[in-house]
C-alpha positions in Angstrom: 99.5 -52.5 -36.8 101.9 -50.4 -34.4 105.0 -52.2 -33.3 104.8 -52.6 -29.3 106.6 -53.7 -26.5 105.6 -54.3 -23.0 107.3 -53.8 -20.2 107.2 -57.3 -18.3 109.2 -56.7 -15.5 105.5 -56.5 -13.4 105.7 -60.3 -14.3 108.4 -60.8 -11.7 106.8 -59.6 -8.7 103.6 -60.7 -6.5 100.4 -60.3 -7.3 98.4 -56.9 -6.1 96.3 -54.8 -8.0 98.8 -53.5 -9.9 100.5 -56.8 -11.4 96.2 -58.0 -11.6 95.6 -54.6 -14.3 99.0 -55.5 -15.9 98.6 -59.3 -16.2 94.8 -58.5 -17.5 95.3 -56.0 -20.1 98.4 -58.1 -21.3 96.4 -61.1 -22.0 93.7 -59.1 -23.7 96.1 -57.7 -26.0 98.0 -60.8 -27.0 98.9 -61.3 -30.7 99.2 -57.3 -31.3 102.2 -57.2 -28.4 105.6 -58.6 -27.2 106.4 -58.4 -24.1 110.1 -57.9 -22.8 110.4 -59.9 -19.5 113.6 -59.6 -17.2 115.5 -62.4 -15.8 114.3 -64.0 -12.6 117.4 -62.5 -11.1 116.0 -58.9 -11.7 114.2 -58.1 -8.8 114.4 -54.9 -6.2 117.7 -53.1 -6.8 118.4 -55.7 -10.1 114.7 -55.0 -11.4 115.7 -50.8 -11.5 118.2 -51.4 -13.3 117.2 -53.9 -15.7 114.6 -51.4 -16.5 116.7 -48.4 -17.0 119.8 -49.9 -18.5 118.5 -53.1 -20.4 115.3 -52.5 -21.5 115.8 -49.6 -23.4 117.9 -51.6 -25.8 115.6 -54.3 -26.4 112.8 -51.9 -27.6 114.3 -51.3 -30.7 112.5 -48.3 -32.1 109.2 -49.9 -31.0 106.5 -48.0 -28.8 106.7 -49.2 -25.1 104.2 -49.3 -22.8 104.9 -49.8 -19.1 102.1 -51.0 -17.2 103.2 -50.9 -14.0 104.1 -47.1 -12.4 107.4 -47.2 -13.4 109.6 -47.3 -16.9 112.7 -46.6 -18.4 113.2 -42.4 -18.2 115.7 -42.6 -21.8 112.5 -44.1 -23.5 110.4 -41.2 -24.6 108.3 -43.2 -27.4 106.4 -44.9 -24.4 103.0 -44.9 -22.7 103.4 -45.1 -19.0 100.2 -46.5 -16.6 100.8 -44.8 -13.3 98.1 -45.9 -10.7 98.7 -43.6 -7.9 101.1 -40.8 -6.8 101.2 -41.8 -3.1 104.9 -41.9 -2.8 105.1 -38.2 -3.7 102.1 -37.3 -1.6 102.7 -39.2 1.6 106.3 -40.0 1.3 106.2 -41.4 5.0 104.0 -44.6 4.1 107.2 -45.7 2.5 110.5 -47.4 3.3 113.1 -43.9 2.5 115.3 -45.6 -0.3 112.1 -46.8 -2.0 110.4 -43.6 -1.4 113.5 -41.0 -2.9 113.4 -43.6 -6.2 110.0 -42.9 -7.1 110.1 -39.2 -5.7 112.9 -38.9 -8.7 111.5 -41.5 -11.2 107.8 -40.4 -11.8 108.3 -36.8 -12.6 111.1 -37.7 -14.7 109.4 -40.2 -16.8 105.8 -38.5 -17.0 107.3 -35.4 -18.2 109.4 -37.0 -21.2 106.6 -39.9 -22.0 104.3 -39.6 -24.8 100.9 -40.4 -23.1 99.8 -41.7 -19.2 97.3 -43.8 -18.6 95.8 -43.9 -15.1 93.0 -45.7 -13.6 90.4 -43.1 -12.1 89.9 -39.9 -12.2 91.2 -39.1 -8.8 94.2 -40.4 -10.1 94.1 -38.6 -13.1 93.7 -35.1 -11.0 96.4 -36.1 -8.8 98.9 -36.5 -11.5 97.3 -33.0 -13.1 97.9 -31.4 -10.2 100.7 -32.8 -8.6 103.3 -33.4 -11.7 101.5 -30.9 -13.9 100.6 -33.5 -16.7 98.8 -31.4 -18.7 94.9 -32.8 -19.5 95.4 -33.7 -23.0 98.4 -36.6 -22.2 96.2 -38.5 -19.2 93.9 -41.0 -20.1 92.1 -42.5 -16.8 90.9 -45.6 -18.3 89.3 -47.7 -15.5 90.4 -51.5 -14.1 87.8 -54.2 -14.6 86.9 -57.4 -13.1 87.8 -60.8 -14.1 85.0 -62.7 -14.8 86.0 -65.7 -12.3 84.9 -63.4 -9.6 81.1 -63.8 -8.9 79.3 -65.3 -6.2 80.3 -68.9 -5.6 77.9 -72.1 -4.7 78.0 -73.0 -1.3 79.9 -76.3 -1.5 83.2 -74.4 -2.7 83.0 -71.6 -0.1 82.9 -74.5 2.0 85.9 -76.4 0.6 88.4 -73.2 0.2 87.2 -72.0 3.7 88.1 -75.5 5.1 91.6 -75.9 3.2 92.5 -72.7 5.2 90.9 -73.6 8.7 88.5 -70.4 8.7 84.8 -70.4 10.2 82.0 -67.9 9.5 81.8 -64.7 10.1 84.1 -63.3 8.9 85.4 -60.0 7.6 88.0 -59.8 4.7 91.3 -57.6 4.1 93.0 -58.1 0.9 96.5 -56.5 -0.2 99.4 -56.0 0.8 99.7 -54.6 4.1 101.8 -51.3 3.5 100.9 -48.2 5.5 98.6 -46.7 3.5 96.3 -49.8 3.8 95.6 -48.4 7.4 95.3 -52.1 9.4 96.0 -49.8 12.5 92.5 -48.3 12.2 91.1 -51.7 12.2 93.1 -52.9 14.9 91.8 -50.0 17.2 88.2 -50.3 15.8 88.0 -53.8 16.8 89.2 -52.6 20.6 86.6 -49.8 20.7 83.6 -52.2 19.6 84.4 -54.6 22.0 82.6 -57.6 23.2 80.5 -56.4 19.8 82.7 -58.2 18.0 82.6 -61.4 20.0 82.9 -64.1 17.2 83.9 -62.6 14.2 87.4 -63.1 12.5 89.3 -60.8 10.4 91.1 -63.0 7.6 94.0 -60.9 6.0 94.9 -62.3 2.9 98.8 -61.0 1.8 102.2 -60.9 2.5 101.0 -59.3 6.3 104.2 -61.1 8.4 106.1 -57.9 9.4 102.4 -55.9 9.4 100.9 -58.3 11.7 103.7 -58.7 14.1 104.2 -55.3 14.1 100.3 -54.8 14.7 99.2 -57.2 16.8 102.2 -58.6 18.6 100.3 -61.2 20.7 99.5 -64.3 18.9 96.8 -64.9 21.4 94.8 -62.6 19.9 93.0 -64.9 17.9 90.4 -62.3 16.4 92.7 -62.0 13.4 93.6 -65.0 10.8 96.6 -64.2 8.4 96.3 -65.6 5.4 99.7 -65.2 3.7 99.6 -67.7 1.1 96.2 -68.0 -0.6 96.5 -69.2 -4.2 95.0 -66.8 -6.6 92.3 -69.2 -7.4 90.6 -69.4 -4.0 90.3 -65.3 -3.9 86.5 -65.8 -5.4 85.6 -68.2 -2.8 87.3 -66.6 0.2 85.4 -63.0 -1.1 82.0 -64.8 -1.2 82.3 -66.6 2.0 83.0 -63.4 3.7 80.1 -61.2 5.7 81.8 -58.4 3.7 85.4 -56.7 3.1 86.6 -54.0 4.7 88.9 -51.6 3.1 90.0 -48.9 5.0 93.0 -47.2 3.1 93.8 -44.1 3.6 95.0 -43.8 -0.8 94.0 -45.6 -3.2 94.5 -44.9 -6.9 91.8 -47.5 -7.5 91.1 -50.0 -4.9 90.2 -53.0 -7.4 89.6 -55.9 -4.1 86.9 -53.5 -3.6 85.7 -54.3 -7.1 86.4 -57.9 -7.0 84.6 -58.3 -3.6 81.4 -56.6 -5.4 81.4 -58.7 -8.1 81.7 -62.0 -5.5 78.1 -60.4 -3.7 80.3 -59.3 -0.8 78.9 -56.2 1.3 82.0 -53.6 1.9 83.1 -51.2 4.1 85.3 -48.6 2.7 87.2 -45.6 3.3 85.8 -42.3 2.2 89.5 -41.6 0.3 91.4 -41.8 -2.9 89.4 -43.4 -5.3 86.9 -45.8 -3.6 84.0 -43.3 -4.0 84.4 -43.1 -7.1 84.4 -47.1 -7.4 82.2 -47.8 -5.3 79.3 -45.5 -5.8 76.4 -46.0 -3.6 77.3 -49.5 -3.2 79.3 -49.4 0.3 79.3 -48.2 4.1 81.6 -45.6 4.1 84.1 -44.5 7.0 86.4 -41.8 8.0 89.6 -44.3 7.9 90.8 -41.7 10.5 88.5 -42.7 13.2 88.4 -45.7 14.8 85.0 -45.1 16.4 83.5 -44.8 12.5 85.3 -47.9 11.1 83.6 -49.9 14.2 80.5 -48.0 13.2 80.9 -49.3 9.8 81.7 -53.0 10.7 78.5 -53.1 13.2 76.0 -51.7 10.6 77.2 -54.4 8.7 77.4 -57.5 10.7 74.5 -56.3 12.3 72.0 -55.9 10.1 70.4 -58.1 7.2 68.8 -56.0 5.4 71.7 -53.4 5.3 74.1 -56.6 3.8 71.4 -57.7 1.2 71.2 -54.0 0.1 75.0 -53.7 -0.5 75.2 -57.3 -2.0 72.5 -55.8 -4.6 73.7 -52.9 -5.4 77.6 -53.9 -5.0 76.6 -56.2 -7.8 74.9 -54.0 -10.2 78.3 -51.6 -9.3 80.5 -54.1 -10.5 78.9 -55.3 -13.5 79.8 -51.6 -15.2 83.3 -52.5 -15.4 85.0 -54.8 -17.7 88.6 -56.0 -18.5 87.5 -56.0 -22.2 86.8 -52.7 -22.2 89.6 -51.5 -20.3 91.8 -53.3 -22.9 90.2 -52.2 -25.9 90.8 -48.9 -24.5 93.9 -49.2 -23.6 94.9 -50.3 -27.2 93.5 -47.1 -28.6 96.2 -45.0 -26.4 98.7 -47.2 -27.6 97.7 -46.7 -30.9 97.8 -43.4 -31.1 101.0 -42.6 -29.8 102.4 -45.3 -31.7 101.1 -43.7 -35.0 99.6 -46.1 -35.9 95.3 -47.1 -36.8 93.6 -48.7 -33.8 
């Protein structure tokens, strides 16, 4: 069996898609890896250079696989999962110190690792054609959903949507609230439509304090709920109480709360960008995330209609069902196996 190493510093940070895939897989592949975890002290500035200075030593000839977009560029006997190239393509969705680290880091590091593994084939073209990772060392390998989230009995929607004081409707954002997520368009959608949206609440569950403010600087504008501190266990609940998600990013690599809000039954409106076509399939309302006037659009067809809801709970949930942690693991193992040297 190949001798590997994960990169744990992923372990350290909050959870978002990213930390979900790494956290998954890592589980899945338990008792065939060892994962090198940094001290609690390693985070921002610390985490870098944990990574680039410390980890390389405690590899030890073994293969490493970095799950998280970024890795140790010294390390050449490593797999690398890079999930999106947003900070090279829209460097202005990022804070500028952040940004010029991963403008220098990802070319660096995909050019000198053995194999990439990506999570769509959007992502998978961007990296192609962006960094010039030939087709032959990128693997898009796609995220799965955990099997906790699927629609949820009535009495615990109840519960969780009790504990955090929110009443039906209501739409759901998930994620951190960076730039790319695009809450502006939502903001101005929810202007445009009006007294149409008379009742309905949009619960944002993240770290959204500086988003929010900066958004919607008036707390009397009760028409959106942050939710900053939902435990990871009341996601399902909080999906499947929803009248659907909305997800209006203008990138994603994959868009997995899109997935997860499937798999809960949850109708959702989505961007027409970056992967969530190709995750979605015919299971959504699409929108230009551009204009506000088609994200309303969205939202209304939605709320508004039954019969448009039931279809997207149906086919959102036959969508879903395709993709599985397992498999992503299992084939995840296989990259890892062959750069190692090793038999799968």
């Amino acid at each position: 069996m190949p001798d590997v190493v994960v990169n744990g510093r992923f372990l350290s940070r909050p959870i978002t898609g990213v930390e979900r895939y790494a956290g998954e897989i890592t589980r899945r592949l338990e008792g065939r890896i060892r994962v090198c975890r940094p001290p609690d002290s390693a985070i921002g500035a610390r985490g870098h250079l944990w990574e680039q200075m410390r980890l390389p030593r405690l590899v030890n000839g073994a293969l490493l696989w970095s799950p998280a977009n970024t890795g140790p560029v010294v390390v050449s006997r490593q797999v690398v999962t890079v999930h999106d190239v947003a900070p090279l393509d829209h460097p202005e969705w990022f804070e500028p110190r952040v940004g010029a680290w991963y403008r220098w880091l990802l070319p660096q590091l995909v050019k000198r690792v053995a194999r990439v593994i990506t999570v769509s084939q959007f992502s998978k073209t961007r990296l192609m054609e962006r960094l010039g990772v030939p087709a032959d060392r990128v693997v898009a390998i796609p995220n799965g959903v955990s099997g906790r989230f699927h629609p949820r009995p009535s009495a615990e929607v109840t519960r969780v949507t009790a504990r955090y004081r929110l009443r039906a409707p209501y739409l759901l954002m998930v994620g951190s609230l960076e730039p790319r997520k695009n809450f502006d368009v939502v903001a101005r959608a929810w202007a445009e439509a009006g007294p149409a949206f008379d009742g309905l609440t949009l619960a944002v569950v993240g770290d959204t304090r500086q988003t929010l403010q900066a958004a919607v600087p008036d707390p009397r504008l009760g028409w959106v709920r942050r939710l900053d501190d939902v435990h990871d266990t009341d996601l399902p609940a909080l999906y499947a109480g929803a009248i659907g998600l909305v997800i209006p990013s203008l990138d994603e690599g994959f868009g997995l709360p899109l997935l997860e809000a499937m798999a809960c039954g949850t109708p959702v409106v989505a961007a027409r960008a970056g992967a969530l076509p190709e995750v979605a399939g015919d299971a959504a309302i699409f929108v230009d995330p551009h204009d506000p006037a088609s994200v309303a659009g969205g939202i209304l067809r939605l709320v508004g209609d039954e019969t448009v809801r039931q279809t997207c709970r149906a086919r959102g949930l036959e969508r879903a069902a395709a993709f599985d942690w397992d498999r992503s693991a299992s084939m995840t193992w296989q990259v890892l196996s062959d750069a190692a040297g090793g038999a799968a």
